[in-house]
C-alpha positions, 0 to 999 in steps of 0.5 A: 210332886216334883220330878227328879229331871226337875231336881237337876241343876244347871252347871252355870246356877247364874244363867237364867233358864231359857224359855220359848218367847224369849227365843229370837224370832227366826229360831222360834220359826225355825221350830215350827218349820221342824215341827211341821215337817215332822208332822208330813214325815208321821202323816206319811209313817202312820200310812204303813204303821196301821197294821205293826202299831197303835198310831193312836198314841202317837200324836202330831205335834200340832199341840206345839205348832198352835202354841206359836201363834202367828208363826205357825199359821202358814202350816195350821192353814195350809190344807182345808178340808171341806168337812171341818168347815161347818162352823162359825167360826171358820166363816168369821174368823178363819176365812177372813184372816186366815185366807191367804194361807190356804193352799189346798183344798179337799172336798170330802163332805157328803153334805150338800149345804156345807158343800154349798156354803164353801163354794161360796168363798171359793172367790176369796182362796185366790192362793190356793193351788191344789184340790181333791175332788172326792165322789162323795164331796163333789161329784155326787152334788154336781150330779145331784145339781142337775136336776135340784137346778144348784151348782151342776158340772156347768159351773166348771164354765166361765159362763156360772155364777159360782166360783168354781170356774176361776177356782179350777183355773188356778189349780195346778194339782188336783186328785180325783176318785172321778171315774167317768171319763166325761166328768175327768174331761170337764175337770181337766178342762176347767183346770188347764195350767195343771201340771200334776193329775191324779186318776183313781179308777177310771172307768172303761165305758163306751167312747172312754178311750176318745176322751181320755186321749183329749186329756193330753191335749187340754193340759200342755203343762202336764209333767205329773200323771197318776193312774191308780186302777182300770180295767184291762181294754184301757191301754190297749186301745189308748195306745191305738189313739196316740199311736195314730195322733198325727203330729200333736205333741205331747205333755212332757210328763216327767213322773207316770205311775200306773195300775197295771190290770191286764198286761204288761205289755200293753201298760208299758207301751203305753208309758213309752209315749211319753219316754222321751221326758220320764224320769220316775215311772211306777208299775203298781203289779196287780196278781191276775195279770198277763205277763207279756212283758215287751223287749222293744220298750226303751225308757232312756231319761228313766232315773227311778223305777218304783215297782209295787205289788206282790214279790213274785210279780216283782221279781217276774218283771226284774227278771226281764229288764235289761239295761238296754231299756233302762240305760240311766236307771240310779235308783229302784223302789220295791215296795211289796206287802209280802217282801219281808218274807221273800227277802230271804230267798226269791226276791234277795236273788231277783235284787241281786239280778237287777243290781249286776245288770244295771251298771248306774244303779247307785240306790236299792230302797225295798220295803214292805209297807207293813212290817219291818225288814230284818235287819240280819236279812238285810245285812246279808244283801249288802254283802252280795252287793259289796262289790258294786257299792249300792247303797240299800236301804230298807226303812219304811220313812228315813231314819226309823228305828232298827227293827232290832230295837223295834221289835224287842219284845217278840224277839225276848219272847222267841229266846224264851221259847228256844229260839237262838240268839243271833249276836250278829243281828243284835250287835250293830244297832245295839251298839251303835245306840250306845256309841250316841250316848257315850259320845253325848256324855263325853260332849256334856262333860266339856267346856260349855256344855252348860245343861247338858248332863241334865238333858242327857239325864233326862233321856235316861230317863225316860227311857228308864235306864236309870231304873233298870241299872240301879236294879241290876 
């Protein structure tokens, strides 16, 4: 059966239908570009959308990258994960012809052998700049070669016959779930040209705070510190260590998060070591916290703040910042599981504080990872904020859809209930849709536009519009 978007002809019957290989070379590569972004902005998307849609039915488009060829290798090969290597085929095609792509690595397989037989050809990824070092899928096997005499932590030494130490050397990104602070030390040893380190939980054992001070001394390039999780007693005693460094400098870390689990204070203070070169910092507000939150920091150079956590701890800690201590904040990142609910009252109030106090405030980005904002909720903060022309956007990714369009069908089935209808609410993302498509049809109508009436059919149709009108 042929589909009607197939019946429909070309306003220009003599122009021959263009296809994919017929395309110039920089326009087909042009395509694979678009492509692999979309595919980083849905990776990043389906981290949120787990818990409002089935992200199973939504597929990358690496369908249409692996169908360029040579053309999308550079993305088809640019990350390589250690648990999708064990075949023949990786061994005697992918590596020996594909190797120079590489640029990452993540080492997330249980499976000593394959973890074995990939260290192997860790001397022919000469390109690749960044790792992720798993508990599972490296630390357990270093610690595991200890006693079974194969590959041990001294293989992050030049001394090893492996090929972890000048592996390591090239890094200048790696991620870890090491905890122990002795194994992040030998880590950031062997890779000392890092300028981007991600901790997950770092555990708090005797001698802890020594070594992880040394860690600011083994990487002078240091410009991107994440710390996700500690206990409590970390910070306080970290801050006694640098306190009392003497005149060693510094790592000009530009961009810091932090968990904060314990008090505020102390995880503040800590973060002002290195305010004369941050710009992004973080706080990831745990709930059980000592809020004694310190008015003697001051992080000058600081452009974007990000805080994450529950909304009242969020609004707590706005409620305390004054421009004094952040005299160059443009921009404020709220990112909280609960915030669509206290959007309405609490945090729209603490929001409000902020943006009066801080007079280069210019971007106000407030989401809930998990659920979308309403856009009527919304629109009423910006009216608050009118008079100081911040810009407010509340998308979980850029240009997604309107929760006015994306929740559709709960809200139909609240009108059935008796629920009221909120024209106001409605109206804008309704209407701006179909101001696109009445412009579209104006632009497809005019000269040259060979073709477009039957894309924009084709839309129509998809999105059944055609069906629904010649039901009314």
């Amino acid at each position: 059966m042929i589909s009607p978007s197939a019946q429909l002809r070309d306003s220009n019957p003599s122009a021959p239908r263009a296809t994919l290989e017929g395309l110039p070379t920089e326009v087909k590569a042009r395509i694979v570009e678009h492509c692999a972004i979309q595919d980083e902005r849905w990776k990043m998307l389906r981290k949120h959308l787990t818990a409002c849609v089935d992200t199973a039915e939504k597929p990358a488009s690496d369908g249409a990258i692996t169908k360029s060829g040579v053309l999308a290798a550079p993305f088809l090969f640019k990350e390589v994960r250690t648990s999708k290597t064990n075949s023949l085929f990786f061994q005697h095609h992918i590596v020996p012809r594909r190797r120079h792509f590489f640029r990452k690595v993540t080492f997330d397989d249980h499976d000593p052998y394959l973890f074995h037989r990939f260290v192997q050809n860790l001397p022919y990824l000469t390109n690749v700049t960044e790792a992720v070092v798993t508990v599972e899928g490296f630390e357990d096997h270093l610690n595991d070669g200890l006693e079974s005499g194969g590959i041990s932590w001294a293989a992050l030494t030049d001394s090893s016959p492996f090929g972890l130490a000048s592996f390591f050397r090239q890094l200048t990104y790696l991620k870890t779930e090491v905890s122990q602070s002795q194994q992040i030390i030998n880590l950031g040893s062997a890779a000392p040209t890092l300028r981007s380190l991600h901790l997950g939980y770092v555990d708090h054992e005797d001698g802890a705070d020594e070594r992880l001070v040394r860690i600011f001394a083994i990487l002078p390039d240091l410009r991107d510190l994440v710390i996700e999780e500690t206990d409590g007693d970390l910070f306080p005693v970290l801050n006694s260590l640098l306190s009392a460094r003497g005149e060693h400098p510094l790592p000009a870390i530009t961009s810091l998060k932090v968990g904060v689990n314990g008090d505020v204070g102390s995880t503040m203070r800590f973060a002002q070591h290195f305010a004369s070169s941050i710009e992004c910092i973080t706080f990831d507000l745990a709930f059980d916290l000592n809020f004694d939150y310190p008015e003697d920091v001051q992080f000058p150079k600081v452009r974007t703040l990000k805080l994450e956590g529950l909304p009242e701890i969020i609004e707590l800690f706005m409620e305390c910042i004054d421009c004094d201590q952040f005299p160059a904040l443009v921009e404020l990142v709220i990112c909280s599981h609960q915030v669509c609910i206290q959007l309405i009252s609490t945090t729209q109030e603490a929001v409000k504080t902020v943006a009066y106090k801080m007079p280069r405030l210019e971007r106000i980005h407030l989401f809930d990872p998990q659920h979308l904002q309403d856009d009527f909720d919304c629109n009423a903060l910006r009216r608050e904020l009118g008079d100081r022309h911040i810009e407010l956007t509340t998308s979980i990714v850029p240009n997604f859809v309107s929760s006015t369009i994306f929740s559709a069908d709960h809200r139909i089935d609240y009108i059935r209930l008796g629920g009221p209808i909120r024209h106001d609410l409605h109206r804008p993302s309704i209407k701006r849709t179909l101001d696109f498509l009445g412009e579209w049809f104006e632009r497809a109508e005019g000269l040259g536009a060979d073709g477009e009436l039957s894309r924009l059919a084709r839309v129509l149709q998809q999105a059944e519009f055609e069906r629904v009108a010649q039901a009314c």
